[in-house]
MIBA-998765 format. One record per residue (C-alpha): x, y, z; residue in three letters. Coordinates in Angstrom, 1 decimal, m for minus. Each point is the difference from the previous one (the first is absolute). Layout:
xx/yy/zz/rest
X/Y/Z/Ala $
...
END
This chain:
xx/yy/zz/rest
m13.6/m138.5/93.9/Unk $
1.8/m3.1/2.3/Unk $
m1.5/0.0/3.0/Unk $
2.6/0.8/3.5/Unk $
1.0/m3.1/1.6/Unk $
m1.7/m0.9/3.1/Unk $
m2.5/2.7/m0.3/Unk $
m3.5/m1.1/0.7/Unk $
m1.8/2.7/0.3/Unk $
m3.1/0.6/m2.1/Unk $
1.0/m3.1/m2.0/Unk $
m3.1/m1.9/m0.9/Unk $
m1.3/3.7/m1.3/Unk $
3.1/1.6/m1.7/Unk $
1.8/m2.6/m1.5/Unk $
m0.3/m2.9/m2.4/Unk $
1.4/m2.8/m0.7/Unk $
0.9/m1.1/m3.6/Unk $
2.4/m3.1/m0.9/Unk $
1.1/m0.2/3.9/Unk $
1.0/3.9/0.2/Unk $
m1.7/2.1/2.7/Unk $
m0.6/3.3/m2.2/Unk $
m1.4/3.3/1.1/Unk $
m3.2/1.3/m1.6/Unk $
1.2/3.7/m0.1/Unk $
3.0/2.2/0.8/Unk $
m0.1/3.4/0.6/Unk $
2.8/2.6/m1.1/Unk $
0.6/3.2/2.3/Unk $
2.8/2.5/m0.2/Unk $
0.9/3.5/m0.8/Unk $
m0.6/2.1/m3.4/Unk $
2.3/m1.1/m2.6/Unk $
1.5/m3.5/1.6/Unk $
m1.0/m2.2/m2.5/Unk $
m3.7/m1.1/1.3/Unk $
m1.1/0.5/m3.8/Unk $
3.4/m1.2/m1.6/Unk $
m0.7/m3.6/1.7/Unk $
m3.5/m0.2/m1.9/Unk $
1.6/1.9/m3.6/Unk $
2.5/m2.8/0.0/Unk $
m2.2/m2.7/0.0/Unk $
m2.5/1.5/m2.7/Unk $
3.8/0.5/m2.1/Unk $
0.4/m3.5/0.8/Unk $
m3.4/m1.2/m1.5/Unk $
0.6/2.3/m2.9/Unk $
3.0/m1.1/m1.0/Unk $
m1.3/m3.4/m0.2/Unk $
m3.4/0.5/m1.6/Unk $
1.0/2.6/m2.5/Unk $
2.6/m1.5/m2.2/Unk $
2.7/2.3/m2.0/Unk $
m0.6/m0.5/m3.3/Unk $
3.4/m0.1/m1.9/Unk $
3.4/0.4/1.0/Unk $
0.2/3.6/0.0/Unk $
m2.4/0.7/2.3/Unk $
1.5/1.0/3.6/Unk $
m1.2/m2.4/3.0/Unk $
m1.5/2.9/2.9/Unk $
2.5/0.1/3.0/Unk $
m1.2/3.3/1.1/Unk $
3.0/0.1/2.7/Unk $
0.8/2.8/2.3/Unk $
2.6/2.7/m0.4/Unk $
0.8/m1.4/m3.4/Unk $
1.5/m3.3/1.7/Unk $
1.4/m1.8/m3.0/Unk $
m0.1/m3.7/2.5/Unk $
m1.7/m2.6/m1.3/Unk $
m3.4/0.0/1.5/Unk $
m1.0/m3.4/1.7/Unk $
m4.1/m1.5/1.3/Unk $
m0.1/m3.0/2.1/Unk $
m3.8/m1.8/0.7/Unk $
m1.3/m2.9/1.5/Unk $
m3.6/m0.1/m0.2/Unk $
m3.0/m3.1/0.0/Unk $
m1.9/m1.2/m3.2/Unk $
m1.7/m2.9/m0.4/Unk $
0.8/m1.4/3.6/Unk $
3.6/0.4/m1.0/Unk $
2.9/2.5/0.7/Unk $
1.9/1.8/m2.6/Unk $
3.7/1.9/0.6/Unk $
0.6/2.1/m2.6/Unk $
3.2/2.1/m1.1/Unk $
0.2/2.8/m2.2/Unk $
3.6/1.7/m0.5/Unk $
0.4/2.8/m2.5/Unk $
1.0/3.3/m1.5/Unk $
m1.8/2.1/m3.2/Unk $
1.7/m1.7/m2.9/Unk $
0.1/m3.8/1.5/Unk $
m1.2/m2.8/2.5/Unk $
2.9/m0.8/2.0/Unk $
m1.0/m2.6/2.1/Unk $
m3.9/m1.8/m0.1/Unk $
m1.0/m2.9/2.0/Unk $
m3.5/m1.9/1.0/Unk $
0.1/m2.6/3.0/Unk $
m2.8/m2.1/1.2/Unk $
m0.2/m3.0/2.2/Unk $
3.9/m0.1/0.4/Unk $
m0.2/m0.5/m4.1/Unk $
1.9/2.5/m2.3/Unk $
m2.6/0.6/m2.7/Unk $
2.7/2.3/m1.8/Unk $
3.1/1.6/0.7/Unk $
1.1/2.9/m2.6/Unk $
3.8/2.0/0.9/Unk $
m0.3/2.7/m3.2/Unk $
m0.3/m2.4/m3.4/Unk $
1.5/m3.0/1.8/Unk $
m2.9/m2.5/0.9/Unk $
1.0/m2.0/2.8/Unk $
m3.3/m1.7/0.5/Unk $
m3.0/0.0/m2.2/Unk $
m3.2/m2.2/m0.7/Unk $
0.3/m2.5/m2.5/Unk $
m2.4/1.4/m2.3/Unk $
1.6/3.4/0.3/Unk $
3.7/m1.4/m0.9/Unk $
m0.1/0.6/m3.7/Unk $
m1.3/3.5/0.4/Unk $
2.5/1.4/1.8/Unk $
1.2/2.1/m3.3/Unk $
m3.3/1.6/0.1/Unk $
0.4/1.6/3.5/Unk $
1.3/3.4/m0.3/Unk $
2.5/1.8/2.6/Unk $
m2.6/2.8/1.0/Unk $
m2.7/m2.6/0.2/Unk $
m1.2/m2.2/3.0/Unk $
0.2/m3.4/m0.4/Unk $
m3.4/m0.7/2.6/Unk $
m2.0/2.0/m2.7/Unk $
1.3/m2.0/m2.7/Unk $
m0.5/m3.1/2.0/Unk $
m3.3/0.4/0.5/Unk $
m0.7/0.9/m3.6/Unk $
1.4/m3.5/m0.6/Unk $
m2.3/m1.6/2.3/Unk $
2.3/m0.9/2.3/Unk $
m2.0/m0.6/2.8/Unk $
1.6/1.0/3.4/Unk $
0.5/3.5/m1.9/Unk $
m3.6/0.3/m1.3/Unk $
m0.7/m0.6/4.1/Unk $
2.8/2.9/1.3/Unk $
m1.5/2.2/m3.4/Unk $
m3.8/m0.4/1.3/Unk $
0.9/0.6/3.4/Unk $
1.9/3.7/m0.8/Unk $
m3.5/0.5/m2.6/Unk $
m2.8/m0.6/2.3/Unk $
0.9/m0.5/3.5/Unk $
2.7/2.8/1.1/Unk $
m2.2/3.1/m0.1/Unk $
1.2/3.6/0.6/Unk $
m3.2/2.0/0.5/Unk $
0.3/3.0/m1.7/Unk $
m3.1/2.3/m1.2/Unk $
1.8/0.9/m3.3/Unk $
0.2/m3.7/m1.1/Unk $
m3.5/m1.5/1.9/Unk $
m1.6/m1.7/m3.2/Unk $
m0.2/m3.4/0.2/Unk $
m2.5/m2.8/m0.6/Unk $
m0.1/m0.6/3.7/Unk $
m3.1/2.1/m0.4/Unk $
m2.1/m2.7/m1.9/Unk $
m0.5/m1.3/3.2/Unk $
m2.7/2.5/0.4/Unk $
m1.8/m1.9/m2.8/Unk $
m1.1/m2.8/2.2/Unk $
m2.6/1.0/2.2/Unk $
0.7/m1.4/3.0/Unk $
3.5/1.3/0.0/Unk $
m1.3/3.5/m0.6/Unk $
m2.5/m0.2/2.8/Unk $
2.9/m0.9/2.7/Unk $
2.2/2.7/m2.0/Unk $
m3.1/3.2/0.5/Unk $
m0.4/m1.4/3.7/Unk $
4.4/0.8/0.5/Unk $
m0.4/3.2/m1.4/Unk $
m2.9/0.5/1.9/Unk $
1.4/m0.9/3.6/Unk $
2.5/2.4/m1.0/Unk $
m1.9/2.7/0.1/Unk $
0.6/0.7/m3.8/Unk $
m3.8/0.9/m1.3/Unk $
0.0/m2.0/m3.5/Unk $
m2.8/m2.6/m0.6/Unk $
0.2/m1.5/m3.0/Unk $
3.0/m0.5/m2.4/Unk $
m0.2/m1.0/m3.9/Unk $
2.6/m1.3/m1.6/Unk $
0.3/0.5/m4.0/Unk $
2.2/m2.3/m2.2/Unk $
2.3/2.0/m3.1/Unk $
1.7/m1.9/m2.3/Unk $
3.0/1.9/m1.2/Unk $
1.9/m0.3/m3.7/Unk $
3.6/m0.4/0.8/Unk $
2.6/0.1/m2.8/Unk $
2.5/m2.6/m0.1/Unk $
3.5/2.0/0.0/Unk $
1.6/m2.1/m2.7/Unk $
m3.3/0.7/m2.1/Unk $
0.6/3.6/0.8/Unk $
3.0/0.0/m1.1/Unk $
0.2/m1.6/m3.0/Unk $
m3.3/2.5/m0.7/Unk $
1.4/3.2/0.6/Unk $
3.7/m1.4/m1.7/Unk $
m2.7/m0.3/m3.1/Unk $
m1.3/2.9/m2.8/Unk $
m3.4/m1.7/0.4/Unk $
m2.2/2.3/1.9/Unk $
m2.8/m2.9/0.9/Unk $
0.2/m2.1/3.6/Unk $
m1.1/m2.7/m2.3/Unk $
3.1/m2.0/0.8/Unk $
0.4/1.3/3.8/Unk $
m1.0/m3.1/2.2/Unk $
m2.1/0.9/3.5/Unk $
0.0/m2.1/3.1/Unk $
m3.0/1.0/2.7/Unk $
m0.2/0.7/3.2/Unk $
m3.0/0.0/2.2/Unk $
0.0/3.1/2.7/Unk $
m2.6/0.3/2.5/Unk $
m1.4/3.1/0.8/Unk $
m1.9/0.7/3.2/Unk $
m2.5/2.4/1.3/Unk $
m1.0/0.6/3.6/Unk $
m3.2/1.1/0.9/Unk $
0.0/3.0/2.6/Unk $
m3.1/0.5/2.4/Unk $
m0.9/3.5/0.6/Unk $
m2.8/2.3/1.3/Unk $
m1.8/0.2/m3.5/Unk $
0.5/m3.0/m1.2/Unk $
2.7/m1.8/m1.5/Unk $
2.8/0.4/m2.3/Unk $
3.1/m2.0/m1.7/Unk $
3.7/0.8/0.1/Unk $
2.6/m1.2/m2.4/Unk $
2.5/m2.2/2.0/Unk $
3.0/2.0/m0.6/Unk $
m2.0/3.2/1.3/Unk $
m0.1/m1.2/2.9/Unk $
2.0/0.9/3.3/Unk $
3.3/m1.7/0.6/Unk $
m1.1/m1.3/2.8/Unk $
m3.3/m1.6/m1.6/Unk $
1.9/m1.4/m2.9/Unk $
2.5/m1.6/2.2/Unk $
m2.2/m1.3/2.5/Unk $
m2.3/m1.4/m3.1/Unk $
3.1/m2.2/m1.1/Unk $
0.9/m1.1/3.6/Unk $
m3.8/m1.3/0.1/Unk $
0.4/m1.8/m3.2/Unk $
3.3/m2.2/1.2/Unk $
m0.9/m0.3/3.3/Unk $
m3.7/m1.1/m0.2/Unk $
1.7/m2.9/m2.6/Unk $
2.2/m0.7/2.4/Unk $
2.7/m0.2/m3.2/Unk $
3.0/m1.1/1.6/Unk $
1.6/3.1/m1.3/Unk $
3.3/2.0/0.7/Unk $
m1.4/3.4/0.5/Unk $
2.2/3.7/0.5/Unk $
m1.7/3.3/0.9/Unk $
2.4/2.9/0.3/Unk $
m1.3/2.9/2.3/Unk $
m2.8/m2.5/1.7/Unk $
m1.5/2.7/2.2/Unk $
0.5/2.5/m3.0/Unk $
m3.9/0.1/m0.7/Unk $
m1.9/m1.5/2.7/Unk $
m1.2/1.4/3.6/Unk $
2.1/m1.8/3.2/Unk $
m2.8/m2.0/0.8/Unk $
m0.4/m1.2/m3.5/Unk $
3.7/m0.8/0.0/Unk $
m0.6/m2.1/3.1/Unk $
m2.5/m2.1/m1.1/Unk $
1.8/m0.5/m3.5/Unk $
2.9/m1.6/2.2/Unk $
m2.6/m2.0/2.0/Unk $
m1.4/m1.6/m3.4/Unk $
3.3/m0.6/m1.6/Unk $
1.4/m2.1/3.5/Unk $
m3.3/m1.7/0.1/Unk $
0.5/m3.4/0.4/Unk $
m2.7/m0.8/m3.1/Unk $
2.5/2.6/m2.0/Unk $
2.4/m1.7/m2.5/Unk $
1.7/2.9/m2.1/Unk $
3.1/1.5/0.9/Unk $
0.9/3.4/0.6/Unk $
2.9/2.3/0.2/Unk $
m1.3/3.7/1.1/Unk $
2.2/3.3/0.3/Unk $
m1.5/2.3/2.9/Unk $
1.1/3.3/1.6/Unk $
m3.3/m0.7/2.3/Unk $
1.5/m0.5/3.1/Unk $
m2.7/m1.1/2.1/Unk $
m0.3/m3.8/m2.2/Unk $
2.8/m0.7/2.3/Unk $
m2.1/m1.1/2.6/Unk $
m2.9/m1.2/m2.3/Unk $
0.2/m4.0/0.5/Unk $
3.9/m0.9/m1.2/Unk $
2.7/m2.2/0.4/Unk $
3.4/1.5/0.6/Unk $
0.8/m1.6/m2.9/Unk $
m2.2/1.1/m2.0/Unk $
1.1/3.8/1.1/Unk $
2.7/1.2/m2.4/Unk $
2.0/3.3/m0.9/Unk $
2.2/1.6/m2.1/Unk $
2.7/2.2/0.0/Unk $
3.1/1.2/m1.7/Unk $
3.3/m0.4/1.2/Unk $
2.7/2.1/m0.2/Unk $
1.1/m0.9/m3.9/Unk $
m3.5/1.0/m0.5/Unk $
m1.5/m4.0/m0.6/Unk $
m3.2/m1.0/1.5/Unk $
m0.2/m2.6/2.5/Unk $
m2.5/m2.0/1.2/Unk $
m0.6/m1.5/3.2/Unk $
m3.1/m1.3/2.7/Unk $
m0.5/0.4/3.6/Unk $
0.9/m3.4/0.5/Unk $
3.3/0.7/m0.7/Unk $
0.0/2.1/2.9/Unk $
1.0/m1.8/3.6/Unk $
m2.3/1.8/2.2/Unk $
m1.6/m2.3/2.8/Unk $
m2.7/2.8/0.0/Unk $
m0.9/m1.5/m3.0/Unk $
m1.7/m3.0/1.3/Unk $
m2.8/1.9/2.1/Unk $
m3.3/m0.2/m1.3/Unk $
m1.1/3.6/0.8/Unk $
3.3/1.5/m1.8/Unk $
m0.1/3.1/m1.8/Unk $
2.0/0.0/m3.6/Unk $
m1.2/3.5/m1.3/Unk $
1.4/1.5/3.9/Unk $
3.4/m2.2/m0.4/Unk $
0.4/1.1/m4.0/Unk $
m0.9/4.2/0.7/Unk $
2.9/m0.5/3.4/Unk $
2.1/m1.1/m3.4/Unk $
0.7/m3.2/1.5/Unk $
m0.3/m1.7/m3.4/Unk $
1.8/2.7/m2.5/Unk $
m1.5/1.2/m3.1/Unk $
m1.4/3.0/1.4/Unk $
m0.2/3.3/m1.6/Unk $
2.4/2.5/1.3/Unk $
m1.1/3.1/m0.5/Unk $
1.7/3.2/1.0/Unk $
m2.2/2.5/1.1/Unk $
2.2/2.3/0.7/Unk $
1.3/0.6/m3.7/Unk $
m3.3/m0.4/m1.9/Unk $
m1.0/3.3/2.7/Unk $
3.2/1.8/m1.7/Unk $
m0.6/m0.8/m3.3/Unk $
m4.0/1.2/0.3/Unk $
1.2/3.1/1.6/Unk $
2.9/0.6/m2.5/Unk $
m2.4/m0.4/m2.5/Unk $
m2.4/2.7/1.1/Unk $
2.6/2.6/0.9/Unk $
1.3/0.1/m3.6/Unk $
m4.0/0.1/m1.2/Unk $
0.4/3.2/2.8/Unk $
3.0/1.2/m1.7/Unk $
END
């Protein structure tokens, strides 16, 4: 998300500036089937996961989830801003063991792990070290020491780097739509949109959780009551959307919805608060018409927009809808079969610099890689194989 040096274009719109850094508001992902588009967006969820989701004992396998049953050690690197301060953060490990762990801000080393040896560790943390098991990371059990630099990096992977995904939209985002000013601005979104919904209602559900330990020490017990079970709650917010038709009106559970409604419902919520959020769509265009698409992109490089967002596309004509170069990105797997990413800046074309230039023309000439090669020729065979043996 670093900016390309000495590019002005479309800077006062697409870019932001947070402690002295020139960052772009959105990046765009293009390439081929299979090149690693979605991988770039399931590694960071694995990231998040891996730090919000704790194992729970020693026997429990950390998730590497590596390719071709690579037994390497698998290895994150992130700098991100909370709290008007950058955090570099290094995870290093393999399914039985963190190998290497390490959290930087300001220049200071807020800890330093290499396996069990702690090289540097927070005062308060230094008698605890026992505690910290091999297959556990030591920023989770930072923060659940109240170690305050972790309890920032933890917050920041909990609420503010979001992958948008329809089979995990629930979140309390949606009491928003409580406040009534909030949910006029929301309806009138929607609205512009085309999308024919006007009204939504928004229902709180508190939810009995069991406490695993409770659970456990339950169903480890002959007694057949949940007397001694404790229960944490959980509030969940359930919303309905109100659909205008020709007879009247009628309600639609938000999960009924279209993919493309639920999605752009969620945008709406982040981007009308202006949340200052790290935001990933895989498949942007996926559910939406080309013009839609285009006036997403116009929204999220507006220069009232403050959110973040990394998008995967295979729609070819957001090439030319308002970027940067460096905002213009693509992947594609090399020979040993890795994905790599790269911009157009990292191109040296002087055509580059004319305003009237033409990406999606340069990137369908292949001029930029990560096309699809198709071979015409042998998918003909194979149909016509196919049909002479049906014949036969």
């Amino acid at each position: 998300m670093e900016t390309g040096k000495r590019l002005r274009k479309l800077q006062t719109s697409n870019t932001i500036v947070s402690q002295r850094q020139r960052l772009l508001k959105s990046v765009l992902v293009f390439g081929a089937n299979a090149n690693g588009k979605t991988n770039l967006i399931k590694a960071l969820l694995m990231l998040k996961r891996l730090v919000i989701n704790p194992t729970t004992d020693e026997l429990q396998h950390l998730n590497t989830d590596t390719f071709g049953y690579n037994k390497e050690n698998s290895k994150f690197e992130i700098s991100f801003i909370a709290n008007e301060q950058q955090y570099d953060y290094l995870l290093e490990y393999n399914s039985d063991e963190v190998v290497h762990e390490k959290l930087v801000t300001a220049g200071q080393v807020i800890f330093n792990r290499q396996k069990q040896n702690f090289v540097t560790i927070p005062t308060q943390l230094r008698a605890l070290t026992e505690n910290v098991r091999k297959n556990q990371l030591l920023l989770y059990f930072a923060q659940q020491n109240n170690e305050k630099f972790a309890k920032a990096v933890y917050k920041w992977f909990v609420e503010d780097l979001i992958i948008v995904s329809t089979d995990r939209i629930k979140n309390e985002q949606f009491k928003m739509l409580q406040d009534e000013s909030f949910k006029t601005r929301f309806l009138h979104f929607l609205q512009a949109a085309d999308f024919n919904i006007v009204d939504v209602e928004v229902k709180e559900r508190d939810e009995k959780i069991p406490i695993p330990a409770f659970l456990l020490k339950q169903l480890n017990s002959e007694s057949e009551t949940d007397e001694e079970i404790k229960y944490m709650h959980s509030v969940s917010y359930d919303v309905y959307a109100t659909h205008q038709a020709e007879n009247g009106s009628f309600s639609v559970y938000f999960n009924n919805e279209s993919t493309g409604t639920q999605v752009f419902m969620f945008l709406a919520l982040y981007m009308l608060s202006n949340s200052e959020k790290t935001l990933m769509i895989d498949e942007f265009d996926r559910s939406y018409h080309l013009e839609l698409a285009q006036a997403l992109l116009r929204l999220i490089n507006n220069a009232h927009q403050t959110n973040q967002f990394i998008l995967t596309t295979h729609e070819l004509s957001l090439l030319d809808a308002g970027l940067r170069q460096d905002q213009i990105w693509f992947a594609e797997k090399n020979r040993f079969g890795e994905s790599e990413l790269f911009s157009i800046f990292d191109f040296d074309d002087p055509a580059l610099k004319r305003s009237d230039f033409n990406y999606k023309k340069r990137y369908l000439e292949g001029v930029y890689g990560a096309t699809q090669l198709v071979n015409n020729k042998l998918l003909l065979e194979a149909l016509i194989g196919n049909e002479q043996r049906e014949a036969k």
